[in-house]
C-alpha positions as CSV (number, residue, x, y, z in Angstrom):
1,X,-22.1,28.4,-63.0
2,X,-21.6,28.0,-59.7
3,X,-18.7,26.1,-57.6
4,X,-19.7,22.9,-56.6
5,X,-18.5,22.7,-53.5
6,X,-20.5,24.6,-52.0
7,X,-23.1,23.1,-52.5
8,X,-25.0,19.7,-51.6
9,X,-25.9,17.8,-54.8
10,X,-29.1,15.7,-55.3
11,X,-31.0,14.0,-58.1
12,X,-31.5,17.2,-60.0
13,X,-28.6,19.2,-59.6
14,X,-26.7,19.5,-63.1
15,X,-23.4,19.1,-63.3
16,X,-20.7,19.2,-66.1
17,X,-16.8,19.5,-65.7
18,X,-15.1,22.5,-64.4
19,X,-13.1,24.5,-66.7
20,X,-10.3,24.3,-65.2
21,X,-9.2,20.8,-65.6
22,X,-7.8,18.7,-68.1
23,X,-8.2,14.8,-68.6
24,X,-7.1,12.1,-70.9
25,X,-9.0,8.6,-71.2
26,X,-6.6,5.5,-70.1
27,X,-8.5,2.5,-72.3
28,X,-11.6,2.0,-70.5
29,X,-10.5,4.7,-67.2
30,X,-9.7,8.3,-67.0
31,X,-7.2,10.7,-65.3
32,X,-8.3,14.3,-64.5
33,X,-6.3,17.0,-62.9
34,X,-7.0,20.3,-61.2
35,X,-5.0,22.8,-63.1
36,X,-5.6,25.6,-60.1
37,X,-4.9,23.1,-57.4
38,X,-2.7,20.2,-59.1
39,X,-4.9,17.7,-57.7
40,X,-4.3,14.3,-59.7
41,X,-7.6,12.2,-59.7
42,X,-8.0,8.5,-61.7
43,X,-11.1,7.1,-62.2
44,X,-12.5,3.2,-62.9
45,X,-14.5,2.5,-65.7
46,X,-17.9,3.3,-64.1
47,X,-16.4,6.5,-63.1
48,X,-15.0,7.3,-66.6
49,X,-18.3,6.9,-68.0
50,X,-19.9,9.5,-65.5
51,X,-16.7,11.6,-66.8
52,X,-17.7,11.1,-70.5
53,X,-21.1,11.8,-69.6
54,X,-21.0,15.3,-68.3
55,X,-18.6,16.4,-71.1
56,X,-22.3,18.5,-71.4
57,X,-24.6,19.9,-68.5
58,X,-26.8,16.3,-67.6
59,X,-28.3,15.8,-64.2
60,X,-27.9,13.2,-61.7
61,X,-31.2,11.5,-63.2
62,X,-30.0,11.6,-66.5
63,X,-26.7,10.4,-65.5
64,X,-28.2,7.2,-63.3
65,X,-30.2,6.4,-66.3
66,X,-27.6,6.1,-68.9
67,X,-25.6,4.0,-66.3
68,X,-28.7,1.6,-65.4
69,X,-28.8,1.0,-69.0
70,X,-25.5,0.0,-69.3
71,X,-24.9,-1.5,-66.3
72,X,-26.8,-4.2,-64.0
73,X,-27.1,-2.1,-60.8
74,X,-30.2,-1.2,-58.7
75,X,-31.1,2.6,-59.4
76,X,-31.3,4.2,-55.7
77,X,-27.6,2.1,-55.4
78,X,-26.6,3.9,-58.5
79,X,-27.7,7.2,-57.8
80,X,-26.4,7.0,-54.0
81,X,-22.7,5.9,-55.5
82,X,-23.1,8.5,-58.2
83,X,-23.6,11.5,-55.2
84,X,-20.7,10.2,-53.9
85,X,-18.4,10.7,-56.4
86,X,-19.8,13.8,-57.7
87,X,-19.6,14.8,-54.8
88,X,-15.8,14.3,-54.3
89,X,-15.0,15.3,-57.5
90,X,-16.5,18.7,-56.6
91,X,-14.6,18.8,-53.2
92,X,-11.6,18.5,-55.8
93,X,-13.0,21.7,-58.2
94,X,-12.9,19.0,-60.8
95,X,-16.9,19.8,-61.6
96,X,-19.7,22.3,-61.5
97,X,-22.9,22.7,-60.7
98,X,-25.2,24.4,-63.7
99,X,-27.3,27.4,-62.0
100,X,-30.4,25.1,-61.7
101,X,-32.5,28.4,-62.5
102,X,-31.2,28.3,-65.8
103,X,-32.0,25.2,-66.3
């Protein structure tokens, strides 16, 4: 695996969480934190489904089309807000990117 934050993600990157967090679910949110940097991060529902989601390696288009099911959002909105937070999560070491080689 490679650090994520290096790295500019797009509709078929594959991330999953990094191994060195840890995270509890809140009722319907979640609250990770960095065990290397002691960064504390909550997430919303929609958040703590992406969270739930990449438990296991899934790519941004697997990941905008579980939420599209579940949700009533417009798909390029979905995937845009999704690159966002992944994207910030990543700045945070809270996920990785799975070698896409590999993949």
């Amino acid at each position: 695996m490679t650090s994520c934050s290096a790295r500019k993600l797009s509709g078929q990157s594959r991330v999953v969480v990094s191994q060195d967090q840890v995270s509890c679910d809140l009722s319907a949110e979640a609250a990770l934190f960095n065990l290397k940097s002691g960064v504390y991060f909550g997430l919303n529902t929609v958040g703590a489904s992406i969270w739930k989601l990449i438990q296991e390696p899934r790519t941004i288009k697997e990941i905008r089309e579980a939420l599209v099911d579940e949700y009533d959002v417009e798909p390029k909105r979905c995937e845009k807000d999704i690159l966002e937070l992944l994207q910030e999560l990543s700045t945070h070491g809270l996920i990785e990117i799975v070698d896409e080689k590999n993949t």
